[in-house]
C-alpha positions as CSV (number, residue, x, y, z in Angstrom):
1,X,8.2,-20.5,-29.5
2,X,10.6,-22.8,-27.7
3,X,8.9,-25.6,-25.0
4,X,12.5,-24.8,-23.1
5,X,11.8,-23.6,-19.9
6,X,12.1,-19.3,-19.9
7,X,11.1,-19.1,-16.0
8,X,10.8,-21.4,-13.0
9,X,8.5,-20.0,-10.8
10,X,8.8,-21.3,-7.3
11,X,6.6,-20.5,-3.9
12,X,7.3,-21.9,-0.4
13,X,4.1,-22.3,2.2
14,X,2.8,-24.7,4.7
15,X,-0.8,-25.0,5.6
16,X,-2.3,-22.7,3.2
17,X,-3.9,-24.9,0.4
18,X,-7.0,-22.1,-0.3
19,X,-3.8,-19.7,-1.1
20,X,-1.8,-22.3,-2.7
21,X,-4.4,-22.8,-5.4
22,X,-5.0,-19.2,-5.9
23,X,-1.8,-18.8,-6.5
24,X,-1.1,-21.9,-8.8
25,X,-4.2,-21.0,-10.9
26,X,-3.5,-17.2,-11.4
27,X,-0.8,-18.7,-13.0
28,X,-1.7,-21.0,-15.4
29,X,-4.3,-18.5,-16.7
30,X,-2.2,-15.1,-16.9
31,X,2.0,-16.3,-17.5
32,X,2.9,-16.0,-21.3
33,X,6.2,-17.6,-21.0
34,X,7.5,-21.5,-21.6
35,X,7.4,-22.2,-17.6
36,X,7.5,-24.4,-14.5
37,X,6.1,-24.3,-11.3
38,X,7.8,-25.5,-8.0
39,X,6.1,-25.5,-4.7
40,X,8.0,-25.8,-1.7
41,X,6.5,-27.2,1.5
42,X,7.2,-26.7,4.5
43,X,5.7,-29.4,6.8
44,X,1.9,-29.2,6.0
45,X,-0.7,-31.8,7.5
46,X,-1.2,-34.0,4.9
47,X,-5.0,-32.7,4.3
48,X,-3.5,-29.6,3.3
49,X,-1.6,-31.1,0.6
50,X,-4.4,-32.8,-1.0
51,X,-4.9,-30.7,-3.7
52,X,-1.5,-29.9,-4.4
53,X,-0.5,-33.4,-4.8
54,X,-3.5,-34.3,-7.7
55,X,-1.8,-31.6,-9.9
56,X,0.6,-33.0,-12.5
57,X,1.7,-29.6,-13.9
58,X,3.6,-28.5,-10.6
59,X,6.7,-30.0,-9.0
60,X,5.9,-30.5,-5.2
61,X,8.7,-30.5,-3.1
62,X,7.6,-32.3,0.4
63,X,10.1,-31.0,3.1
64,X,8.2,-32.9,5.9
65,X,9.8,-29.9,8.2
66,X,10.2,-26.4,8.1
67,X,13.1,-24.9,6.7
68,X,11.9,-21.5,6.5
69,X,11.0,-18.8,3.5
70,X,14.3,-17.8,2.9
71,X,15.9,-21.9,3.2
72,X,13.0,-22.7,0.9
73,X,13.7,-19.7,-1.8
74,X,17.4,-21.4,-2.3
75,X,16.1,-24.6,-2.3
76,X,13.7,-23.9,-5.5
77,X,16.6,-22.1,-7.0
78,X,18.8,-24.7,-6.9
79,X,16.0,-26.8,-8.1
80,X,15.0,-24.5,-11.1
81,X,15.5,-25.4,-14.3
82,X,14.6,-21.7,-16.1
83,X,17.2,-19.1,-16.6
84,X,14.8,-16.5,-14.3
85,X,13.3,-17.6,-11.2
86,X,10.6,-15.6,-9.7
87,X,9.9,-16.7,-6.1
88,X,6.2,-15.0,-5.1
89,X,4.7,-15.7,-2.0
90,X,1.9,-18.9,-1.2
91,X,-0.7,-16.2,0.0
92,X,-0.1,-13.4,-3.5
93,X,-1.5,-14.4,-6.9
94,X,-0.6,-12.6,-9.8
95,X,-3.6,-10.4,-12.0
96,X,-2.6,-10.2,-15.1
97,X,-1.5,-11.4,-18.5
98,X,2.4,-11.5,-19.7
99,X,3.3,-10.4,-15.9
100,X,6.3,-12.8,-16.5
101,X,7.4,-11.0,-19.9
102,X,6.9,-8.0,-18.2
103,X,10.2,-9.2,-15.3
104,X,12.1,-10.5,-17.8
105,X,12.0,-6.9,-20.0
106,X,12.1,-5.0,-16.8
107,X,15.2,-7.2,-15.6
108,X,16.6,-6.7,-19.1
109,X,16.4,-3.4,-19.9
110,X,19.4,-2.3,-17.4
111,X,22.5,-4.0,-18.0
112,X,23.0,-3.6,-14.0
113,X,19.7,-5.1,-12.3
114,X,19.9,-8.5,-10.8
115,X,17.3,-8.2,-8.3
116,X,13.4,-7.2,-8.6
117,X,11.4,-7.3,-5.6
118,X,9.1,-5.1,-3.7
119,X,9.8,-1.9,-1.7
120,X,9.4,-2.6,2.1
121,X,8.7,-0.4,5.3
122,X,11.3,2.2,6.8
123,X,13.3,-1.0,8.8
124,X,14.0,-3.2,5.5
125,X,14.7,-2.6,1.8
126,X,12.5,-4.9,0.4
127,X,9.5,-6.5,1.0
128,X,8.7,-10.7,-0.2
129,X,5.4,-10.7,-1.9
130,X,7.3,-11.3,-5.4
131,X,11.5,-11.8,-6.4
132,X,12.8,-12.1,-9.8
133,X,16.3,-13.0,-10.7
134,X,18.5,-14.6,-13.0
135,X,19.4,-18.3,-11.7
136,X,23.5,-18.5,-12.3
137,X,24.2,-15.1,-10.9
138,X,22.9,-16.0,-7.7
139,X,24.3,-19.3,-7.5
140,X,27.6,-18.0,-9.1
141,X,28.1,-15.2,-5.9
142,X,26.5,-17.7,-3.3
143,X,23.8,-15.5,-3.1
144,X,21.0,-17.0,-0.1
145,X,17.9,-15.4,0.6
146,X,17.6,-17.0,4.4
147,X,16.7,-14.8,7.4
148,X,19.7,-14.4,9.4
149,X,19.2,-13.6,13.3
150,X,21.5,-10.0,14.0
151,X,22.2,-9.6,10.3
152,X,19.4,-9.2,8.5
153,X,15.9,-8.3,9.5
154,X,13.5,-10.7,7.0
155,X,14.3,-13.0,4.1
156,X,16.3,-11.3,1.4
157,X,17.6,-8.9,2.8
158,X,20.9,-9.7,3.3
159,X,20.4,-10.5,-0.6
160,X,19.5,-7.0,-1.3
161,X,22.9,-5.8,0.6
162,X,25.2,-8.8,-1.4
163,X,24.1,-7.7,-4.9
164,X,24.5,-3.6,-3.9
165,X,28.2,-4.6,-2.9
166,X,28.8,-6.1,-6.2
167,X,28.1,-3.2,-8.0
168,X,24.9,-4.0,-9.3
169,X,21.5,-3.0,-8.8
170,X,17.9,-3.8,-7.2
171,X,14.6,-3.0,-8.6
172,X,12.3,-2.0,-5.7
173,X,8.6,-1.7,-7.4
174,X,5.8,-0.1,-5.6
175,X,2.4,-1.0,-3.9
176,X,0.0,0.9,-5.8
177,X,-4.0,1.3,-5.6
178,X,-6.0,-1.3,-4.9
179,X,-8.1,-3.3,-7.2
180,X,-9.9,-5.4,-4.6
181,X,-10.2,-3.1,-1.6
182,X,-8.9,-6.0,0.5
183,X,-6.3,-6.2,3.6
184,X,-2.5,-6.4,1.6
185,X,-0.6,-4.9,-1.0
186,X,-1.3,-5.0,-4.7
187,X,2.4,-4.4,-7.0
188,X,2.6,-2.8,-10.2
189,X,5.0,-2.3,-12.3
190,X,4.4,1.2,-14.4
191,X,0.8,0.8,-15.3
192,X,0.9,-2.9,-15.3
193,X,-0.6,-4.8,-12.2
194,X,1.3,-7.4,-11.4
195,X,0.2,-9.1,-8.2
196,X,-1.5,-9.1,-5.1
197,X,-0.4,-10.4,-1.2
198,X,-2.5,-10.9,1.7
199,X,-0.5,-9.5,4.5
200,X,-1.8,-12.6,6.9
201,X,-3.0,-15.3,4.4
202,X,-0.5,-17.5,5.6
203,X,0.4,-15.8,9.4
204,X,-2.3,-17.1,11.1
205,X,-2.3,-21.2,10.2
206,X,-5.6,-21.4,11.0
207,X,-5.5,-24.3,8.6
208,X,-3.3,-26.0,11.6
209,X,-5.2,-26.7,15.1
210,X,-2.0,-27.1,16.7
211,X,-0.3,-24.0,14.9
212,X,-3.5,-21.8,15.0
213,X,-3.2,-18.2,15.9
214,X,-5.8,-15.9,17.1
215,X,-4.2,-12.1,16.7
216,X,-1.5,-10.8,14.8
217,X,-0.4,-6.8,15.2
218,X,-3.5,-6.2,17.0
219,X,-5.1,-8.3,13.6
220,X,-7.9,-10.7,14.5
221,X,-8.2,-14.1,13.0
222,X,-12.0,-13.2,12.9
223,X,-10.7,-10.1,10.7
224,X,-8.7,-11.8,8.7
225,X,-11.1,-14.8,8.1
226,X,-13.7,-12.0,7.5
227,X,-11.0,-10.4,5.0
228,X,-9.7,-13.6,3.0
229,X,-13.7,-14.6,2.5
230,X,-14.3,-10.6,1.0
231,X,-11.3,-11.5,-1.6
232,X,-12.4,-15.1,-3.0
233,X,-15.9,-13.3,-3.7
234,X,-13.8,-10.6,-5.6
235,X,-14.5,-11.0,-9.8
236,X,-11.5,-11.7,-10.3
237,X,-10.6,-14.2,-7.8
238,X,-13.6,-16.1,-8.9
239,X,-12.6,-15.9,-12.5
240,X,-8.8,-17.7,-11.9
241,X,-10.7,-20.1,-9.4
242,X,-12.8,-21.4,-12.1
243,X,-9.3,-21.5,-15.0
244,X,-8.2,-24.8,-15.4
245,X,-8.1,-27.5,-13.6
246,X,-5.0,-30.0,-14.6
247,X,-5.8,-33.2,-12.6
């Protein structure tokens, strides 16, 4: 197989080093295809970005400010080096092997798809746990992901109406059952389970003292603390903890 890079896969966060290292870890252990990873940050206090900056397998991109989800999504794509990016939230983790294959065949198999992401509520088309796409298209149609006030009601969106106007199509895949029994979605594709979000992993920067929030749609930070503590004693979560470290 060729070491060329098949798929940059690129998350933005701030604050959220538990979830980044999840996320980079479920990685390494279950994606198939020659890859890279690219981590967007958004202004984290530097004991957040410990971790993240011991680990020579990633490319770290240190923003030093905020420039959103959707900002940070067109940054990594300009950034990416693979012919697919897939963009998947800090707080998700994916669950299981060949997920990546398993875009790129989806992607492939209609000649008119250039967006996969996740189906949202009743007010937006899509929701942001996970996007996959093919690099030049979007760059090629000036394609952004950003959040724009008035036009769009969350990051992609706007995305989601650009590609529908040029003819082509979007993938929306579903939330299915859960494996962990834990607050967020879990995405499959068919009978393949592809990843899994925390609604609040990231909402509630309770890594931040100065950021730190204490309710969320009625959503305590004692239930979500309660809730993120229930998922890193899943199996599972344990189990991609534990897979490689590359220091």
């Amino acid at each position: 197989m060729s070491n060329e890079i098949s798929i940059s896969i690129v998350s933005a966060g701030v604050d959220s080093p538990e979830w980044a290292e999840l996320l980079i870890k479920s990685i390494r252990k279950y994606t198939t295809l020659p890859h890279e990873i690219i981590i967007i940050d958004n202004g984290s206090l530097p004991e957040n970005l410990t971790w993240l900056r011991a680990q020579k397998d990633i490319r770290l991109i240190e923003n030093g400010h905020n420039e959103g989800h959707g900002g940070a999504m067109d940054h990594g794509t300009i950034l990416a080096k693979g012919k697919y990016v897939c963009v998947l939230d800090i707080d998700s983790h994916v669950q299981s092997e060949g997920w990546d294959k398993a875009l790129v065949d989806l992607y492939n198999s209609n000649g008119r798809s250039r967006l996969i992401g996740c189906v949202g509520p009743d007010h937006k088309p899509l929701h942001p746990p996970l996007f996959f796409f093919e690099k030049q298209f979007i760059l090629k149609h000036g394609i952004s992901f950003r959040h724009i006030p008035n036009v769009s009601t969350d990051t992609a969106q706007k995305a989601y109406w650009d590609i529908k106007a040029l003819g082509f199509e979007v993938v929306r895949l579903p939330k299915g059952a859960k494996v962990y029994g834990c607050v967020g979605d879990e995405i499959w594709l068919g009978e393949q389970l592809l990843c899994y979000h925390s609604w609040y992993g990231s909402r509630f920067c309770h890594n931040n003292p100065a950021k730190r929030k204490t309710e969320l749609d009625g959503y305590s930070i004692e239930d979500f603390l309660a809730n993120q503590a229930k998922l890193f004693t899943e199996p599972q979560v344990r189990e991609i903890l534990a897979f490689g470290e590359q220091g």
